[in-house]
C-alpha positions in Angstrom: -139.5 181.7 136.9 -139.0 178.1 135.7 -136.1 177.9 132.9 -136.7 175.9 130.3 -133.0 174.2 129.6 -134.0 172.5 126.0 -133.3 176.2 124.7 -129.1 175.4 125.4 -129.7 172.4 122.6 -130.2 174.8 119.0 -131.0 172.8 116.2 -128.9 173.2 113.1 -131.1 174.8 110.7 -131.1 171.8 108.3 -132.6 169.7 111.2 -135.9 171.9 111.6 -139.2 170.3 110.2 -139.6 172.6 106.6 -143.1 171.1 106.8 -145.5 169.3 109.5 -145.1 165.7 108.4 -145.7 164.2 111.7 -149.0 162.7 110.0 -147.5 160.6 107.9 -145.1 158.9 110.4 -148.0 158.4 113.2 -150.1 157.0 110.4 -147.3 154.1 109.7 -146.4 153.8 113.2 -150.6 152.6 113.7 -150.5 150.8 110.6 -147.6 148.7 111.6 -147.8 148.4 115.6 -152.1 147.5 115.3 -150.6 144.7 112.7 -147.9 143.3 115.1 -150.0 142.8 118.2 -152.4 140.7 116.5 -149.3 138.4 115.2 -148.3 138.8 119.5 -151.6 136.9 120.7 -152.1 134.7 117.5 -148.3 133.1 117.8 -148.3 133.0 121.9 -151.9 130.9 121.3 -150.7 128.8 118.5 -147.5 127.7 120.5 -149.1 126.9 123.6 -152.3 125.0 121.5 -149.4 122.8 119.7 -147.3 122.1 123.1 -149.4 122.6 125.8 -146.4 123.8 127.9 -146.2 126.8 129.6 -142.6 127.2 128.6 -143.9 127.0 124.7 -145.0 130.9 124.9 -142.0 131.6 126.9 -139.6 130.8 124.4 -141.8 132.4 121.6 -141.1 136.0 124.0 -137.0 135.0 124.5 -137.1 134.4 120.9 -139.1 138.0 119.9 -136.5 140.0 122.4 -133.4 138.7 122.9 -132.0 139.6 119.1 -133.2 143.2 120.1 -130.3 144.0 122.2 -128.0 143.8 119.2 -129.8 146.0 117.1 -130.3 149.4 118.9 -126.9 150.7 118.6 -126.5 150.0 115.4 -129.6 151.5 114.3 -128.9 154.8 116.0 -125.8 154.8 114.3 -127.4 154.3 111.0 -130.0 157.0 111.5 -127.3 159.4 112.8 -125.6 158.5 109.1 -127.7 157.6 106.2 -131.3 159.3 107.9 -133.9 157.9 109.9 -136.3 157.5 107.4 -134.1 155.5 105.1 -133.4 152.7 107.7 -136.5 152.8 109.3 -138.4 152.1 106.2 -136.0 149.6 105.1 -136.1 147.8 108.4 -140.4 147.2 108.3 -140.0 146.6 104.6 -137.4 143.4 105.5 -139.9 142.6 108.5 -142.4 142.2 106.0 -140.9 139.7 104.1 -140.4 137.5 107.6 -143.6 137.9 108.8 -144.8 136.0 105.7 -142.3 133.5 106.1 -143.7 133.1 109.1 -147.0 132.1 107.4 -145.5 129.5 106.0 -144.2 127.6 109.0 -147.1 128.0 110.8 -149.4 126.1 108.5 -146.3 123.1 108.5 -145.8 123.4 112.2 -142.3 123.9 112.3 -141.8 125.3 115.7 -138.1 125.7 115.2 -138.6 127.8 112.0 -141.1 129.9 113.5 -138.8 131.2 116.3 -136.2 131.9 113.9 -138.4 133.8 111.9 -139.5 136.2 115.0 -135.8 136.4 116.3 -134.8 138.1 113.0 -137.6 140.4 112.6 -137.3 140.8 116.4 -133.8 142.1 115.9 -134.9 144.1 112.7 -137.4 146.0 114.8 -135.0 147.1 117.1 -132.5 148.6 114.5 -135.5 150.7 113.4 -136.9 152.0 116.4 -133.8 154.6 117.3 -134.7 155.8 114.0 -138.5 155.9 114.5 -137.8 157.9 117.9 -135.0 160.3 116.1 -137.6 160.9 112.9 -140.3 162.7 115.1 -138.6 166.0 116.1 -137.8 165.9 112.5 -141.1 166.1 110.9 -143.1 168.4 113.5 -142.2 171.7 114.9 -141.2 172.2 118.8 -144.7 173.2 120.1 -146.4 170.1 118.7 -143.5 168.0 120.0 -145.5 166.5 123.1 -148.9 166.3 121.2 -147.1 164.4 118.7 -145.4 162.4 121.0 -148.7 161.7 123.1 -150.6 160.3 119.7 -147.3 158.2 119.1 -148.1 156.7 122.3 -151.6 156.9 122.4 -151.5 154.4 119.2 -149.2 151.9 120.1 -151.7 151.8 123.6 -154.5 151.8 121.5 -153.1 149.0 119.5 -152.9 147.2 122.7 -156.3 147.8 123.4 -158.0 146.9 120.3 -156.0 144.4 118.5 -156.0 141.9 121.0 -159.1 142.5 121.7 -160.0 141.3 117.8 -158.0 138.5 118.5 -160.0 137.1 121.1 -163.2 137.7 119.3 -161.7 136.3 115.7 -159.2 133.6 117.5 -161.5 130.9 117.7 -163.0 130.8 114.2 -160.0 131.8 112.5 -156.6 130.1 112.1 -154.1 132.4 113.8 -151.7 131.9 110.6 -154.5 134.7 108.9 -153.9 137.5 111.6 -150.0 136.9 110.9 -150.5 137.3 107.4 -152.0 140.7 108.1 -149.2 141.9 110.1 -146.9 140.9 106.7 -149.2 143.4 105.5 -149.2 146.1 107.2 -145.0 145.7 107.9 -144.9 146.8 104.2 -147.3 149.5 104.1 -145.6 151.3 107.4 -142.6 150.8 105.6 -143.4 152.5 102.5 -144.8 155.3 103.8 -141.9 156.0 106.3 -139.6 156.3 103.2 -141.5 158.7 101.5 -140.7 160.7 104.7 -137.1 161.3 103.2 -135.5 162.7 106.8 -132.0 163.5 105.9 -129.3 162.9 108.0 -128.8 165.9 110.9 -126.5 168.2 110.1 -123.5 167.9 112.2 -123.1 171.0 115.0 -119.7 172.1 115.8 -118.7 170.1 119.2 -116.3 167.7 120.5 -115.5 165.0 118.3 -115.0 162.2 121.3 -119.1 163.3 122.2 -120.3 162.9 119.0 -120.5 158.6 119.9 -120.6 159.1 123.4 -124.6 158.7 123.9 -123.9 157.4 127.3 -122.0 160.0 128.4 -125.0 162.4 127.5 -127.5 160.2 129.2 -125.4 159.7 132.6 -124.5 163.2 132.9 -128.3 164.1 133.1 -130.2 162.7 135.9 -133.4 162.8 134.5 -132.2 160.5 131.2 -130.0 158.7 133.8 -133.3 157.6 135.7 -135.6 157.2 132.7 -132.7 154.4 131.5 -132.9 153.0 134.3 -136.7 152.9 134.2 -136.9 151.1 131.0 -134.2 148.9 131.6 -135.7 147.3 135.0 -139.8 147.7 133.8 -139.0 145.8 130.7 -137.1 142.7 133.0 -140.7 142.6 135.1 -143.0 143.1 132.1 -141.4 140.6 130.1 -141.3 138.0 132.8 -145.1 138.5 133.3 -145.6 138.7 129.7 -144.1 135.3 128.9 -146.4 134.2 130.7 -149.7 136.2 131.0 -151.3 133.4 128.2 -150.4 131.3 131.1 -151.7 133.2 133.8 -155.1 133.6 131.7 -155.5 129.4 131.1 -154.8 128.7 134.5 -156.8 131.5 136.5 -159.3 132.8 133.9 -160.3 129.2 132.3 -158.7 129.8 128.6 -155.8 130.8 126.7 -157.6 133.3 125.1 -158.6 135.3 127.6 -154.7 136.8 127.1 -156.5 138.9 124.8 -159.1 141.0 127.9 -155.4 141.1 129.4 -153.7 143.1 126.7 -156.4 145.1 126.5 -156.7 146.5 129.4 -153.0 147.4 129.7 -154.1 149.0 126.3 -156.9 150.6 127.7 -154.7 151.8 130.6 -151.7 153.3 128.1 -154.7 155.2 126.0 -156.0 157.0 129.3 -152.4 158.4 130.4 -151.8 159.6 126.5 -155.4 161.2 126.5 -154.2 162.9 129.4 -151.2 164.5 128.0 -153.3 165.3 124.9 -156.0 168.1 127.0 -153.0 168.7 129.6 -149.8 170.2 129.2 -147.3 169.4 132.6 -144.0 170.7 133.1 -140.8 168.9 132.0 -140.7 165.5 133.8 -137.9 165.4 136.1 -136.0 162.6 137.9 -137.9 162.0 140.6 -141.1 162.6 138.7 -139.7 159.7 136.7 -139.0 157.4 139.9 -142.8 157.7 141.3 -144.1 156.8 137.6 -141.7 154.0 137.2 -143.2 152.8 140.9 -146.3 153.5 140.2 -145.7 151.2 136.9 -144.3 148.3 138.8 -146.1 147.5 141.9 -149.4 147.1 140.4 -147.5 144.1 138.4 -146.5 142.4 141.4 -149.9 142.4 143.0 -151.3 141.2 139.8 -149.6 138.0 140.6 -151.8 138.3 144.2 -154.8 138.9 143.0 -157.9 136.1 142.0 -160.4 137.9 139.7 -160.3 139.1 136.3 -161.8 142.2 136.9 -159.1 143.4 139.9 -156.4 142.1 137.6 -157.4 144.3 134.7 -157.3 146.9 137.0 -153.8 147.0 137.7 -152.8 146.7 134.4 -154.6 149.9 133.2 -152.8 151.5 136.3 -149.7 150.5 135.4 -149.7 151.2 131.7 -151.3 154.5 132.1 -148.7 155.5 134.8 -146.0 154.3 131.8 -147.6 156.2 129.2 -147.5 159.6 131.6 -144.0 159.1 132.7 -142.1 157.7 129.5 -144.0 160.3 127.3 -143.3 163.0 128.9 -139.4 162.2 129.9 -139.4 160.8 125.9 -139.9 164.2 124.5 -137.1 166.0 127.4 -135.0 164.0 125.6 -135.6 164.9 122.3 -135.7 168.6 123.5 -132.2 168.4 125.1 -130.0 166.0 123.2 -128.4 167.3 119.8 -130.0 165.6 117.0 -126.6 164.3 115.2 -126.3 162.1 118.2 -130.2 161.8 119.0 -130.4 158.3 116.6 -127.7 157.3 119.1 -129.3 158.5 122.3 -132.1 156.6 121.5 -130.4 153.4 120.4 -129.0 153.4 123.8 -132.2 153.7 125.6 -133.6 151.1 123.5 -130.4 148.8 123.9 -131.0 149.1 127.6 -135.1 148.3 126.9 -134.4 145.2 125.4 -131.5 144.3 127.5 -134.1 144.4 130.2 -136.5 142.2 127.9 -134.0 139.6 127.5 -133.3 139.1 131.7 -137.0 139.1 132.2 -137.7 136.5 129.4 -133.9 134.4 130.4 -136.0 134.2 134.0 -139.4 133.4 132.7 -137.6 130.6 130.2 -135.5 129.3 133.2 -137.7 129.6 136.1 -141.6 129.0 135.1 -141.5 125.5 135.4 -139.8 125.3 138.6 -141.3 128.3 140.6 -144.5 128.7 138.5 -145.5 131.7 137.3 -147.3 133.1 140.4 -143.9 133.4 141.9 -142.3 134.6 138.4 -143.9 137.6 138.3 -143.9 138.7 141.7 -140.4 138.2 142.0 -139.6 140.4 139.0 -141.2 143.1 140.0 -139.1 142.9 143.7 -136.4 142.7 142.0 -136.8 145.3 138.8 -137.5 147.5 141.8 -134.3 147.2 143.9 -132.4 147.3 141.0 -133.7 150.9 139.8 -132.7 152.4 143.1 -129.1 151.9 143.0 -129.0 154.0 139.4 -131.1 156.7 140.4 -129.2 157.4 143.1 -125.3 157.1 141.5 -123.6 160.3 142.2 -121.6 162.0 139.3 -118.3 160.4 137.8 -115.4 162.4 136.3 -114.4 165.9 136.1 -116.9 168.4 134.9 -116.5 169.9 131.4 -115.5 173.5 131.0 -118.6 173.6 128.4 -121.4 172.6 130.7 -123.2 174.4 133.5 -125.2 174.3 135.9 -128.5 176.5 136.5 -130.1 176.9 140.1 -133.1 174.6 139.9 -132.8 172.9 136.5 -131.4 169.6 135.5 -127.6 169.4 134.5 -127.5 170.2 130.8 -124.7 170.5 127.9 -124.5 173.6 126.4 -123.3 174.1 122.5 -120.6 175.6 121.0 -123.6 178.0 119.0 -125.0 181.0 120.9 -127.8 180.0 122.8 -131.2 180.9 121.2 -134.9 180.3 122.5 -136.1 177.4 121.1 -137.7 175.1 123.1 -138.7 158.3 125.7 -145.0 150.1 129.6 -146.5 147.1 128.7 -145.7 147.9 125.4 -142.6 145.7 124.8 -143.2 146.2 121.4 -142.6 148.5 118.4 -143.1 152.3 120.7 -143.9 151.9 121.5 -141.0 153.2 120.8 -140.7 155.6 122.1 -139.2 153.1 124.7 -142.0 151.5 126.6 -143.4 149.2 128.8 -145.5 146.3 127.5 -145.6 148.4 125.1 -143.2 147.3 122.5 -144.1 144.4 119.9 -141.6 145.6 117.3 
C-alpha cells in the first residue's frame, strides 16, 4: 500500500486555507502573465526591427533574466516574514510602474533605457514569484492542491499560446509600444487583487532553529526536490539560449520576425495539453526518476529543433517539450508544497527559483557571447547537449553528512523530515516567465 509521506509535514493550524481563495490568485496570475507575454514578442520584434542584429533580442533576454538571480532569495525570505500576498502584490504593483516607463522609451528609441527598464522589473518578478508559489497552499485546501496547481499552469501555457499568437496577428498594424502599455495594465490589476488576498505570514512550527534558513538542506536531503532543482536549473540554460534567439530562428528559416509568435504558441499549445491532462487525471506523487525522464523528454526535442527545416516539425517539438514540462514540473511543484513546512516554503521556493534563473542567465551569457560566432543553429543544439550532461551529475550525488536523529526513512518512499508535532493524516518549460512560477520552462516571462 503506497504511503503517502506529505502526511509527516502537519500544517500549523493558522497556515490552513479558512476559505477557498484559490480563485482570486489564479485570476491575477492570468491577468498578469497573458499581459507580459505580449510585452515578450512586442520588445524582442522592436529591438531586432531597430538593429537588425541578432544579438539585439539577445541582450533584450540577458537583460529580462539576469537581475532574477538576485531576487529569489530574498523574496522567499520576505514571504516567510511579512506574508506572501503583501510582497507579491507589492512586487506587480512596482512592475507596473516600469512597464509604463517602458512606454516611454520605446516611442524615443532609447535602447539603453529600455533594457534598464526590463532588468528591474525582471528582478522585481523574481522577488515575487517565491511568494506567488508559497500563496497557493494557502488559499486552497489539500485535495484541490494539484487541480489548483494544474490551472496555475494551464494559464501561464495558455498565455503562451494565445498572447503571442495576438501579437502576430496585431504586430503589423499596431506599434508594439501599445501591447506594452497593456501589460502596465494588467501588472496593476494582478497586483491589486493579490493584496486583497491578505495571506498572513505561516505560523512558525516548533523545529530546529539552524533549518528554519536552510532551504537547501531541505531540498538536497530529498531526491525528488534534489532532481527537480536540477531540472530547472539545466532546462532554463537550454530554453533561454534558444529563446534569445527563436525571433532569430523564425527570420532566418520561416521568412519573418514575426513568425516568433506561431513559435510561442505552440510551446503554449504544448504546456496547455500536459495541464489538461493533470486536470481529468490524477497520477501518483512524481518521484525522482519520474522527474529525469520528463526533464529528457523536455530537452531533446529542443536540440532537434535546431535540426529540423519546416515549420510544422518545429512546432511539433515544442508542444512535446512544453507539455512534457508542464506534466513533470506540475506534478513535482505540488510534492513540494505537500512536504516542505510552510514557514520555510517562501524559502524553498526562492531557492528553486534562484536556481531557475541562474540557469536563465548561463543560457542567455551563451546566447549573448556565442550567437554571432557559432550562429544560432549551433547555439541551441549545444545547450541542450550540455543542459543535459549537466543534470546527470546531480541526480545522481549520493547523500552528504550525518543523518538527523529526526528523520526516517520508509521502505519505498522518498526520504522525508518528520516534525517535532505528532504525525496526523493530512495530505514546482518554456515558460521562462512569471509561473510560470511555479518554476518552469519557457514558461516564465515574469
Amino acid at each position: 500500500m503506497p504511503i503517502d509521506t506529505a502526511r509527516f509535514f502537519p500544517r500549523a493550524a493558522g497556515t490552513l486555507p479558512k476559505a477557498d481563495r484559490s480563485s482570486r490568485l489564479l485570476v491575477a496570475a492570468g491577468i498578469s502573465t497573458y499581459g507580459d507575454w505580449l510585452t515578450v514578442v512586442a520588445l524582442a520584434v522592436l529591438l531586432f526591427n531597430l538593429t537588425h542584429r541578432p544579438v539585439a533580442p539577445a541582450l533584450y533576454i540577458l537583460a529580462r533574466f539576469a537581475p532574477k538571480v538576485l531576487g529569489p532569495t530574498l523574496g522567499g525570505t520576505l514571504a516567510d516574514r511579512y506574508g506572501p500576498s503583501l510582497v507579491a502584490g507589492c512586487a506587480a504593483l512596482a512592475q507596473c510602474v516600469l512597464t509604463a516607463a517602458i512606454v516611454v522609451f520605446a516611442n524615443s528609441g532609447t535602447i539603453w533605457a529600455i533594457l534598464v527598464a526590463v532588468a528591474c522589473s525582471g528582478f522585481l518578478g523574481s522577488v515575487a514569484q517565491p511568494a506567488y508559489s508559497a500563496c497557493i497552499p494557502r488559499v486552497t485546501s489539500p485535495p484541490r492542491l494539484l487541480r489548483v496547481n494544474a490551472l496555475y499552469s494551464g494559464l501561464f501555457e495558455s498565455s503562451m499560446l494565445v498572447a503571442p499568437v495576438i501579437g502576430a496577428l496585431v504586430l503589423p498594424f499596431l506599434q508594439p509600444q501599445v501591447l506594452v502599455g497593456g501589460d502596465a495594465v494588467s501588472f496593476g490589476m494582478a497586483g491589486l487583487i493579490v493584496l486583497s488576498l491578505r495571506v498572513a505570514p505561516a505560523e512558525r512550527i516548533a523545529w530546529r532553529a539552524g533549518d528554519r534558513t536552510s532551504a537547501a538542506a531541505v531540498v538536497a536531503r530529498d531526491p525528488m526536490l534534489r532532481s527537480l532543482a536540477a531540472s530547472f536549473f539545466c532546462s532554463a540554460a537550454a530554453i533561454t539560449a534558444l529563446q534569445a534567439v527563436l525571433v532569430v530562428a523564425a527570420a532566418e528559416r520561416f521568412g519573418q520576425a514575426t513568425d516568433v509568435g506561431w513559435l510561442y504558441a505552440a510551446a503554449g499549445a504544448g504546456g496547455v495539453a500536459g495541464s489538461v491532462v493533470l486536470l481529468r487525471w490524477t497520477p501518483r506523487a512524481i518521484g525522482a526518476r519520474g522527474v529525469a525522464l520528463g526533464f529528457l523528454i523536455e530537452v531533446i526535442p529542443l536540440g532537434l529543433f535546431a535540426l529540423v527545416g519546416g515549420l510544422v516539425p518545429a512546432l511539433g517539438l515544442l508542444f512535446v517539450s512544453t507539455a512534457s514540462a508542464a506534466l513533470y514540473q506540475t506534478r513535482g511543484q505540488t510534492v513540494l508544497q505537500q512536504r516542505v513546512p510552510a514557514e520555510v516554503l517562501g524559502r524553498v521556493n526562492g531557492l528553486i527559483r534562484l536556481l531557475l534563473y541562474a540557469g536563465m542567465l548561463v543560457g542567455a551569457i551563451a546566447a549573448v557571447a556565442l550567437v554571432e560566432q557559432v550562429g544560432w543553429t549551433a547555439l541551441v543544439l549545444g545547450a541542450a547537449v550540455v543542459s543535459i550532461v549537466a543534470f546527470i551529475p546531480a541526480t545522481l550525488a549520493s547523500r552528504r553528512g550525518p543523518r538527523r536523529p529526526d528523520e526516517v526513512i520508509l521502505a519505498g518512499t522518498p526520504m522525508v523530515l518528520v516534525s517535532d508535532q505528532t504525525a496526523t493524516a493530512s495530505r514546482a518549460s518554456f515558460s521562462i516567465g512569471k509561473p510560470t512560477e511555479l518554476p518552469h520552462s519557457l514558461h516564465d516571462p515574469s
